[in-house]
C-alpha positions as CSV (number, residue, x, y, z in Angstrom):
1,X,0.0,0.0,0.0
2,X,1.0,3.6,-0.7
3,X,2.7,5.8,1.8
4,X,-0.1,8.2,2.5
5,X,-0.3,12.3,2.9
6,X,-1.4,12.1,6.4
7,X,2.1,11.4,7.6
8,X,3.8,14.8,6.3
9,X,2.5,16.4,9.2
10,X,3.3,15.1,12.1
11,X,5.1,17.9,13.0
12,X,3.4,21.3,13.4
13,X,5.2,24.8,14.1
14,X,2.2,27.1,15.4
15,X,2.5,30.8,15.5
16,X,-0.9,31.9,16.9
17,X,-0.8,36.1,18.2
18,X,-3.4,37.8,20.2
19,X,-5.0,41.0,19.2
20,X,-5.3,42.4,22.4
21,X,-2.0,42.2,24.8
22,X,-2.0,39.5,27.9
23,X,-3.1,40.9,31.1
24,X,-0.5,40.6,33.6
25,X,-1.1,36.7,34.8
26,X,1.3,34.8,37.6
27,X,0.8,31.5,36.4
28,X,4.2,30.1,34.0
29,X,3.9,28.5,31.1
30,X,4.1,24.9,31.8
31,X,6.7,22.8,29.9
32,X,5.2,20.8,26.5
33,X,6.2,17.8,27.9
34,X,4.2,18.3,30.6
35,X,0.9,19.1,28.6
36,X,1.4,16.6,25.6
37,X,-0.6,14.1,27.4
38,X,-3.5,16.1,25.8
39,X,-2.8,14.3,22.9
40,X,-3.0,11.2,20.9
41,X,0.4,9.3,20.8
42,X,0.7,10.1,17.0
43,X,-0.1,13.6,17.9
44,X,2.4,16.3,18.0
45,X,2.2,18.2,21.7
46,X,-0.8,20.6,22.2
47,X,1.0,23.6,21.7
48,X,-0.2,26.3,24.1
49,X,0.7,30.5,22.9
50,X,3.2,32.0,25.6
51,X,1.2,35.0,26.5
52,X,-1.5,32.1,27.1
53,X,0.2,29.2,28.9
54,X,-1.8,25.9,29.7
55,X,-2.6,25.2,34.0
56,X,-5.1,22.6,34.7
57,X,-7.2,25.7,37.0
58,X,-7.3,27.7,33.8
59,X,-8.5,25.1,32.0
60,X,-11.4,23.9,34.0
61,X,-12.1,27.5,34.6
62,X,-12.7,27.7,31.0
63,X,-15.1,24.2,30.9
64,X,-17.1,26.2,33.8
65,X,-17.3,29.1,31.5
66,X,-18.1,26.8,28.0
67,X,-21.1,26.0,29.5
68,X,-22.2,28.7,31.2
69,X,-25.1,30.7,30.8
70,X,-23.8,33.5,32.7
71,X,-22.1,35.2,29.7
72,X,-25.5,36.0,28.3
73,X,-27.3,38.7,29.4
74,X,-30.6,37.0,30.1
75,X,-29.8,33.2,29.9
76,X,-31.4,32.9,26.4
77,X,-28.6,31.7,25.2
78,X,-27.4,28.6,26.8
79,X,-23.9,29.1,27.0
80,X,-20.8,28.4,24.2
81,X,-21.7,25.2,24.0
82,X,-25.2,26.4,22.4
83,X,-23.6,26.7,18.9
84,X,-21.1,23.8,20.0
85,X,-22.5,20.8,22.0
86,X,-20.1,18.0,22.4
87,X,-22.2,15.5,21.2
88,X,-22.3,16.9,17.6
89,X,-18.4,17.6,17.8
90,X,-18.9,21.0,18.8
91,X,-20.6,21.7,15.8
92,X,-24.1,22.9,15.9
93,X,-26.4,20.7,13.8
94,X,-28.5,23.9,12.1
95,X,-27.9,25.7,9.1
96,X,-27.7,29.3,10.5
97,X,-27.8,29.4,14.6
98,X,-29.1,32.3,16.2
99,X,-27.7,34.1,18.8
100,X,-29.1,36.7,21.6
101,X,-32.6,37.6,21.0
102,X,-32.9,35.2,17.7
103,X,-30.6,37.3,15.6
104,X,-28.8,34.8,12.8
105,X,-25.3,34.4,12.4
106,X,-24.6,34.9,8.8
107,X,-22.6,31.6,8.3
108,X,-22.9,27.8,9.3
109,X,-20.7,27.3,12.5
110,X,-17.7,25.2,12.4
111,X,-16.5,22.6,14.8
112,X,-13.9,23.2,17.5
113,X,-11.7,20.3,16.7
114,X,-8.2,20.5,17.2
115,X,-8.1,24.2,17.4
116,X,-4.6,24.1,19.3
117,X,-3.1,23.1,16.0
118,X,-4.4,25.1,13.8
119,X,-3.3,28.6,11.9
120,X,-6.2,29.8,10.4
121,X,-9.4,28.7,12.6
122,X,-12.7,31.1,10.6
123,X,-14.2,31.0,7.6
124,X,-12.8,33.6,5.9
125,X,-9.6,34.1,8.3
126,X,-11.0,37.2,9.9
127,X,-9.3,36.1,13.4
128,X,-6.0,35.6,13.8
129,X,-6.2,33.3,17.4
130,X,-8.6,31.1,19.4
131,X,-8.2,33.9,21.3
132,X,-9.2,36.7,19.1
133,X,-12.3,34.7,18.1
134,X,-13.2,33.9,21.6
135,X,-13.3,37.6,23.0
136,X,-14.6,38.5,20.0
137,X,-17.4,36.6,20.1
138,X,-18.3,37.3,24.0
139,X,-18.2,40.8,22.6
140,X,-20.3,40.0,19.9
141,X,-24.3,40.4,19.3
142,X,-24.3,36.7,19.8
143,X,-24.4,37.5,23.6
144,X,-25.7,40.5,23.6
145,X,-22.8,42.9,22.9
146,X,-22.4,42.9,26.8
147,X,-18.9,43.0,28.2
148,X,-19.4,45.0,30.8
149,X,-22.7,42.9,32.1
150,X,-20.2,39.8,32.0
151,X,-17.5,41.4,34.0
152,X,-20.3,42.1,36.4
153,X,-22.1,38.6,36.5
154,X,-18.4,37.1,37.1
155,X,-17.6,39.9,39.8
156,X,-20.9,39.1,41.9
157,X,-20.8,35.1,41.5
158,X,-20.2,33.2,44.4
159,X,-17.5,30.9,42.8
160,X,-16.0,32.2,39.4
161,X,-13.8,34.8,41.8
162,X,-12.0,32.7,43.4
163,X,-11.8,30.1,40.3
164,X,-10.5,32.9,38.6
165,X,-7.4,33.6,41.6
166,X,-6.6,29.8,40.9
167,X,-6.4,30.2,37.3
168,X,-4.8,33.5,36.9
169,X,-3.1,34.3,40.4
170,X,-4.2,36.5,43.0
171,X,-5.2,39.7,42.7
172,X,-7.0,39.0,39.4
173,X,-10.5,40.5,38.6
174,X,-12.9,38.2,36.6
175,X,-13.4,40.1,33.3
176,X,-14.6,38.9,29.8
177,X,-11.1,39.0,28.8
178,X,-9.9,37.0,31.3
179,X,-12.5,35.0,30.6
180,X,-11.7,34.5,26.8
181,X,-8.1,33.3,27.7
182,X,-9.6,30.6,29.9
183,X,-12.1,29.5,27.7
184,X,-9.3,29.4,24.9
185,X,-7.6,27.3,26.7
186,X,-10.2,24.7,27.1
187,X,-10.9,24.6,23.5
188,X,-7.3,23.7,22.9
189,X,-7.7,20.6,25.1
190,X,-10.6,19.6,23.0
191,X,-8.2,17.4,20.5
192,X,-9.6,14.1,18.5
193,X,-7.4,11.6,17.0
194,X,-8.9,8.0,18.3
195,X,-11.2,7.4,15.0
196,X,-11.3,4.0,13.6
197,X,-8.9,5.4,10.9
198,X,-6.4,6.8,13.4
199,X,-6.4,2.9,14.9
200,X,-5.8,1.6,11.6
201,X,-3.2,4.0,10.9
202,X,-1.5,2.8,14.2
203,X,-1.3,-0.8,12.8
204,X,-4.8,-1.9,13.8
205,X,-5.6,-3.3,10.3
206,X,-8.9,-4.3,11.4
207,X,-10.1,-1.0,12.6
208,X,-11.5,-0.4,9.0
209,X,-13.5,-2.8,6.8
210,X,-13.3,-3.2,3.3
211,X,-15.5,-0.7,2.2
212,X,-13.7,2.1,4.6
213,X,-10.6,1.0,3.2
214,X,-11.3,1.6,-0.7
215,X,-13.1,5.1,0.6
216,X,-9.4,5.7,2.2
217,X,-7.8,4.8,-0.8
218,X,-10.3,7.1,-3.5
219,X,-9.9,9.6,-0.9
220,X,-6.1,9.9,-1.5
221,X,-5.9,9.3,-5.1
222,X,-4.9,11.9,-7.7
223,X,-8.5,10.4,-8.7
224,X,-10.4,12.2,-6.7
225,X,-7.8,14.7,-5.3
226,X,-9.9,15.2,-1.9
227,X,-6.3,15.0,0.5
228,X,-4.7,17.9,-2.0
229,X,-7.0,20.3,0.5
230,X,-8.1,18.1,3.2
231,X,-4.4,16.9,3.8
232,X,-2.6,16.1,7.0
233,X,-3.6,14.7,10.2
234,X,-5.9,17.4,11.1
235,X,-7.5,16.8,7.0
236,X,-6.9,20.5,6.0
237,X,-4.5,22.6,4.5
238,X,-5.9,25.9,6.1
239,X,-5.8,27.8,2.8
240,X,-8.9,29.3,1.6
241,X,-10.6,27.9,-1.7
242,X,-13.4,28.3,-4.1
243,X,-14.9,25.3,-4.2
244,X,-17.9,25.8,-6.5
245,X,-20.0,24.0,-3.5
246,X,-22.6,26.9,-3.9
247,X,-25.0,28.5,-6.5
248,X,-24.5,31.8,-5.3
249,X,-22.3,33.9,-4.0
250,X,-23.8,36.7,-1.0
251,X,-20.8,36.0,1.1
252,X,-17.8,37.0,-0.9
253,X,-15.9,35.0,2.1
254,X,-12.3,35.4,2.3
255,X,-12.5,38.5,-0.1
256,X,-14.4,40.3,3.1
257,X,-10.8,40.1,4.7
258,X,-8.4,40.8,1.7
259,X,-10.0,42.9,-0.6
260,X,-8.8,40.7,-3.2
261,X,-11.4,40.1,-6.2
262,X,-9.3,36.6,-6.6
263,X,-10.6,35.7,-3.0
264,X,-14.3,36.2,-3.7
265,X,-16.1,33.1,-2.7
266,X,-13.0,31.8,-1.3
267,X,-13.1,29.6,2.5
268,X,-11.3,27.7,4.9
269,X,-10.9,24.2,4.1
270,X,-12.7,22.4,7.5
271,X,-11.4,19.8,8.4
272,X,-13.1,16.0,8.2
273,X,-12.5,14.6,11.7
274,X,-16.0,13.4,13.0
275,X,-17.5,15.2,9.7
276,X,-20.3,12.6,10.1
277,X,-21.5,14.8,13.3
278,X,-21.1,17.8,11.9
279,X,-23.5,18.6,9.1
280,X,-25.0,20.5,7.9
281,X,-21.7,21.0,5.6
282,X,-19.9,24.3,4.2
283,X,-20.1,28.1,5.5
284,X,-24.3,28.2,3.9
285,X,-24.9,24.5,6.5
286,X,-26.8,23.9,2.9
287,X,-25.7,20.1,2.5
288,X,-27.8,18.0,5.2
289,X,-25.6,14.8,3.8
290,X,-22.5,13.6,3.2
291,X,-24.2,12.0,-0.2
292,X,-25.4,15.6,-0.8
293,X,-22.0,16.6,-0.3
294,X,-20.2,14.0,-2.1
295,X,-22.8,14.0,-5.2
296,X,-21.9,18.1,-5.7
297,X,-18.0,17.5,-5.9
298,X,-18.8,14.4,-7.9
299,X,-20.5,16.4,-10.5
300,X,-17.9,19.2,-10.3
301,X,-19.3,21.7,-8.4
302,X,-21.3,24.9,-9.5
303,X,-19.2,27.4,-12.1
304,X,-17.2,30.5,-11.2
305,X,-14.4,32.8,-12.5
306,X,-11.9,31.3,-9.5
307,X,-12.7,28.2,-9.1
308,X,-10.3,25.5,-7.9
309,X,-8.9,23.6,-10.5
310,X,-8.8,20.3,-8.2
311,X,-12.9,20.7,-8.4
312,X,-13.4,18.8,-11.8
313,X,-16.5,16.0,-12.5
314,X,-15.1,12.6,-10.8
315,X,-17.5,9.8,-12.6
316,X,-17.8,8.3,-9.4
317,X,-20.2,5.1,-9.7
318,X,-22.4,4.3,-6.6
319,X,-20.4,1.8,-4.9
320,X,-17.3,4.3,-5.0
321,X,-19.9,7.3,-3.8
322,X,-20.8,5.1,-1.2
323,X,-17.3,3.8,-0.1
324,X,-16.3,7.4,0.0
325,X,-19.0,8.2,2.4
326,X,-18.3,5.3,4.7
327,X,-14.1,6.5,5.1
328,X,-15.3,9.7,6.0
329,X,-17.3,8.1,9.1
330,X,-14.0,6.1,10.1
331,X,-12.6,9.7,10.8
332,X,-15.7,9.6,13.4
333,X,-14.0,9.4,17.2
334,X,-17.1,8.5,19.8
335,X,-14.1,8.9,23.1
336,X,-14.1,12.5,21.4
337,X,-17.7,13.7,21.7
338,X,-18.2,11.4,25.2
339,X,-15.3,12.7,27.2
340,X,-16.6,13.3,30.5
341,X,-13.5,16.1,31.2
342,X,-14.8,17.9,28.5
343,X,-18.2,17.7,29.1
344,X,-21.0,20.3,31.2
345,X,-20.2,20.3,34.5
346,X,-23.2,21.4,35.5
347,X,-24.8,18.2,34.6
348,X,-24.2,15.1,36.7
């Protein structure tokens, strides 16, 4: 069997910068080797940004936060985990969520899923951290615009102070901030790599069956093409394409950020792990199935001036549609959407 593209990254260099600068913390950044547990054996270590270093307290302060109603102004909205429950690989499983007061978000949400080694982590690239698009999004209509009604809530709560002292040092003053570092660092925790494929890829040659194994093998063909963009152990090559996935084009996607007419309908290549949670698929959440899905890039996409030349009609029959489809479900990891130290811990 072929040597595979998922083994020409197992080693990841990742440069993530805030937007706003670190608030004075007391807590050191704790050795990789010490936090690599975090991650599969085939994984590199969870990196962890300097001026926001990994403690166990900061962490769990952040799991508190996740699911946390408290950050919106009225409780309407759940908490993070409205737009990303666990059980859908904290994906949302709706086209277009809403946030505070019903208001849509303009795009399909994607899935938190090994965050921590990733570059480019939006749609369009618009945020250059976990940490920029946390804050950004506490700040955001989504809950209500309401930073200063968060720092209060956590200022007046009869644990989150002193959680907060633990995770940052003392003297520290809850703040939605503070609170966006913490809850970034949970979300780097949140790392899958125990899918059937991954066990297979670790020498467990019966983790796949027959049909998963042809799927694997279309899937990284020059046939199909699929691992030129969804390469690597996390399945993407965080560049920003036009796919032709869409018959129009309202979003002008990562042309929003560059002003480049070349980007215009141009967006981040998501990865696959646990795909089979996660519809609906793309930035419109208009593809309800991974046949939908698979049937539009088999076909070769909708037209448009930029289009990817990878995107091309396939002449996929229906056994190869179908073994296609059932790889993608190997990259499905249940310990991933079950793990009870990264579940609500306000539910027992």
């Amino acid at each position: 069997m072929k040597t595979y593209k998922y083994f020409t990254l197992l080693s990841f260099v990742l440069a993530l910068s805030l937007f706003v600068s670190s608030c004075s913390e007391k807590t050191e950044p704790v050795p990789q080797d010490d936090v690599k547990v975090l991650a599969p054996s085939h994984f590199p270590p969870v990196p962890f940004p300097d001026d926001n270093p990994y403690n166990p307290a900061k962490a769990e302060l952040g799991r508190y936060l996740f699911y946390d109603p408290i950050i919106s102004p009225d409780g309407s909205i759940a908490s993070c985990s409205h737009c990303k429950p666990q059980a859908s690989a904290y994906a949302i499983n709706v086209d277009l969520p809403a946030g505070y007061q019903k208001q849509l978000c303009g795009r399909n949400v994607m899935p938190m899923i090994n965050l921590a080694y990733k570059t480019e982590i939006t749609w369009d690239g618009h945020c250059e951290s976990i940490e920029d698009d946390t804050y950004g999004t506490l700040a955001s209509f989504i809950f209500g615009a309401d930073t200063n009604g968060i720092n209060k809530r956590l200022k007046e709560h009869s644990e989150y102070p002193e959680m907060f002292i633990k995770a940052f040092g003392e003297g520290t003053v809850p703040s939605t901030f503070l609170a966006s570092q913490a809850i970034s660092t949970f979300v780097r925790t949140l790392i899958s790599g125990n899918s059937p494929y991954d066990k297979y890829i670790n020498g467990n040659k019966s983790a796949l069956n027959e049909s998963e194994i042809r799927g694997m093998e279309l899937f990284f063909s020059d046939r199909t093409s699929c691992s030129e963009c969804h390469s690597g152990l996390m399945f993407t090559d965080e560049e920003y394409h036009n796919t032709g996935t869409t018959s129009h084009y309202f979003d002008k996607g990562r042309y929003n950020v560059t002003g480049d007419w070349q980007d215009k309908g141009k967006f981040l290549t998501p990865t696959l792990r646990n795909v089979e949670l996660t519809y609906p698929y793309l930035h419109t959440g208009e593809y309800w199935t991974l046949e939908e899905l698979i049937h539009n890039y088999n076909i070769g996409g909708h037209e448009w001036f930029n289009k990817d030349t990878l995107i091309r009609p396939l002449n996929l029959n229906a056994t190869e549609r179908a073994d296609l489809v059932n790889f993608l479900k190997s990259l499905t990891d249940t310990e991933f959407i079950t793990n009870k130290k990264h579940s609500n811990p306000f539910v027992k």
